[in-house]
C-alpha positions as CSV (number, residue, x, y, z in Angstrom):
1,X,17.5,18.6,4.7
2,X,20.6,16.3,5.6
3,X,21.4,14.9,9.0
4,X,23.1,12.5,10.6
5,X,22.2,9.4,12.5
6,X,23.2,10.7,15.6
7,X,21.5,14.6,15.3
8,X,18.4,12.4,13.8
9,X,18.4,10.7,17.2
10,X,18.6,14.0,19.3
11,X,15.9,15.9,17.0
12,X,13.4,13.2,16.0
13,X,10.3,14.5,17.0
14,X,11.2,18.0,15.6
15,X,12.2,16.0,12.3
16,X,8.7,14.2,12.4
17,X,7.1,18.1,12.5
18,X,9.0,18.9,9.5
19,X,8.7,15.7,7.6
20,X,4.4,16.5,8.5
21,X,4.4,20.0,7.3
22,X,5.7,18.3,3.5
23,X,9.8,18.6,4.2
24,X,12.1,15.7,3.3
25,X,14.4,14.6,5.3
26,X,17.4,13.0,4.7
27,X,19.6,10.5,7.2
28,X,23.3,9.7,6.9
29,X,25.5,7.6,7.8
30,X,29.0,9.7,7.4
31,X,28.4,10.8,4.2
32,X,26.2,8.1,2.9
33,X,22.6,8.7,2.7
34,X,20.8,5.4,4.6
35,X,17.1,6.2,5.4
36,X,14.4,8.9,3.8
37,X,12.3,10.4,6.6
38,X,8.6,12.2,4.2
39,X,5.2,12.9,5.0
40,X,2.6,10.1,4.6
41,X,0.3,10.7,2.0
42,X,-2.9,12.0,2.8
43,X,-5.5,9.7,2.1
44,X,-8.3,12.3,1.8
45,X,-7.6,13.2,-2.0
46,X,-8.2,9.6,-2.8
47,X,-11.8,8.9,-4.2
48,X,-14.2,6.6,-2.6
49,X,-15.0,3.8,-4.4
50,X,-19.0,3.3,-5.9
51,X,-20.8,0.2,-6.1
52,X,-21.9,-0.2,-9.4
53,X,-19.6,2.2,-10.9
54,X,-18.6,-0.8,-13.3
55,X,-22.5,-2.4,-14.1
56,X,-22.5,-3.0,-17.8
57,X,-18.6,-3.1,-18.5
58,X,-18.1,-6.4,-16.8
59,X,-19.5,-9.4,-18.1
60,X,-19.2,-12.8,-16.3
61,X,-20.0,-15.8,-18.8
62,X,-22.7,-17.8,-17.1
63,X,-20.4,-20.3,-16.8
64,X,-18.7,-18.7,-13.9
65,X,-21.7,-19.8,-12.0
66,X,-22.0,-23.6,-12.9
67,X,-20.4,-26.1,-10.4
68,X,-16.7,-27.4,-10.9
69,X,-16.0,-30.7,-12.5
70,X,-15.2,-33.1,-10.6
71,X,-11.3,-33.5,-11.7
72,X,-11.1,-30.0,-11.0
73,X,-12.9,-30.1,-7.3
74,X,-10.3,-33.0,-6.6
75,X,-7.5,-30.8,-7.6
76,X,-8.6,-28.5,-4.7
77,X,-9.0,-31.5,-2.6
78,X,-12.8,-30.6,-2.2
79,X,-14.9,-33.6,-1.9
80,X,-18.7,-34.3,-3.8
81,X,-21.2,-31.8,-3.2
């Protein structure tokens, strides 16, 4: 659906109902098409994330783990430890 600025300004909440129930709308300015009024996604389709869905694909050298060098701690302006 296409509408103007000005009937977008008289009809916005019935707009918003129709954008909800999955419609797109369409603003314009003249005959120029300047805003997109949709639906926001739902967010219950999206899946929940597991912990330890990814144990055993990952692997972190042990290195990961060992203190910085001092050149590099300096470079982050972090002091001795």
């Amino acid at each position: 659906m296409k509408v103007t600025i000005l009937a977008a300004q008289a009809t916005l909440s019935e707009l918003i109902e129709r954008a909800h129930r999955g419609e797109e709308i369409v603003i314009e300015r003249g005959d120029v098409p300047v805003a997109r009024l949709v639906p926001v996604p739902s967010l219950a389709h999206v899946a929940r994330r597991e912990p330890g869905t990814l144990r055993g694909l990952v692997k972190v050298p042990k290195e990961f783990f060992e203190p910085l060098p001092a050149e590099e701690r300096a470079g982050w302006g972090l002091g001795e430890e």
